[in-house]
N, C-alpha and C positions, 0 to 999 in steps of 0.2 A: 377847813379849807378856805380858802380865797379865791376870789377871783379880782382882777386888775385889767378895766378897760379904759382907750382913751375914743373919748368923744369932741372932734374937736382938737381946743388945744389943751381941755383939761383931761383929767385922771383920774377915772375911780376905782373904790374897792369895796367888794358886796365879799361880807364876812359876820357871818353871826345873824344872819337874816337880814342883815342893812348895810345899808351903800353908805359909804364912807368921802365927801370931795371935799376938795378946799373953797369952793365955791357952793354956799349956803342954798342958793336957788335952785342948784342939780343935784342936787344930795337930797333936795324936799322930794323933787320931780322924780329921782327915780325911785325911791324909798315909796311913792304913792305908785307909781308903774309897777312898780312889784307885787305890791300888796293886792291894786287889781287885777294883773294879769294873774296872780296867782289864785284868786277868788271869783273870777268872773272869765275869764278870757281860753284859762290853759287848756287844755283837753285832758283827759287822766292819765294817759300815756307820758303827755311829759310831767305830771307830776310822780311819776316815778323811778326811783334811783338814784340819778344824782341833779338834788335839784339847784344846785348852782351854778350847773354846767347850762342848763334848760332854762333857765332866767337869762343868764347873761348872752347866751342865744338870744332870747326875747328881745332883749335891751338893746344888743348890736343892731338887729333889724329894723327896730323901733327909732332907736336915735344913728343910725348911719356909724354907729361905732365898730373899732375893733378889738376885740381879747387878745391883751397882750401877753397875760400870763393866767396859768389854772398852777396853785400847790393841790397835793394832795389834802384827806382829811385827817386830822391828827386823834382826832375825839371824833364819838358815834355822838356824845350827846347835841350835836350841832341844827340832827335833824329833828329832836323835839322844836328848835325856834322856828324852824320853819313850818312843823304842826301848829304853833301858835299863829303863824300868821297866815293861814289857811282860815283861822276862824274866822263866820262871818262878824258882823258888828252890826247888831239890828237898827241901829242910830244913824250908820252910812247909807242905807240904802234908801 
């Protein structure tokens, strides 16, 4: 699955557990919004289902963006990456 949002006048896309931009500084930003909101912030309710849909909520709310497009998911294995980055990281905190 993907998702494609535009914040601004740029464009991203959060596919495979990471945000995707053409601009290097909001591709860091939201790649680290994720990883906290997903470790620190979510509540468990939106970590369950579909969590692509539920982040880029986050994110639209977070940077004033909008979702321009959701594909469906093609592959189940998409949601092991996002088990991975559930993990905490004892060094981050």
């Amino acid at each position: 699955m993907a998702v494609l949002v535009r914040i601004g006048k740029q464009k991203a896309i959060l596919r495979d557990a990471q945000w995707r931009c053409a601009l290097a500084s909001l591709e860091a930003d939201l790649n680290q919004f994720t990883k906290r909101w997903v470790q620190r912030e979510a509540v468990a309710e939106e970590l369950r289902g579909d969590l692509e849909q539920a982040i880029s909520l986050a994110v639209a709310d977070r940077y004033s963006a909008k979702v321009l497009l959701r594909t469906n998911p093609v592959k189940r294995g998409s949601r092991n990456q996002y088990f991975q980055l559930r993990q905490l990281n004892l060094f981050d905190l």
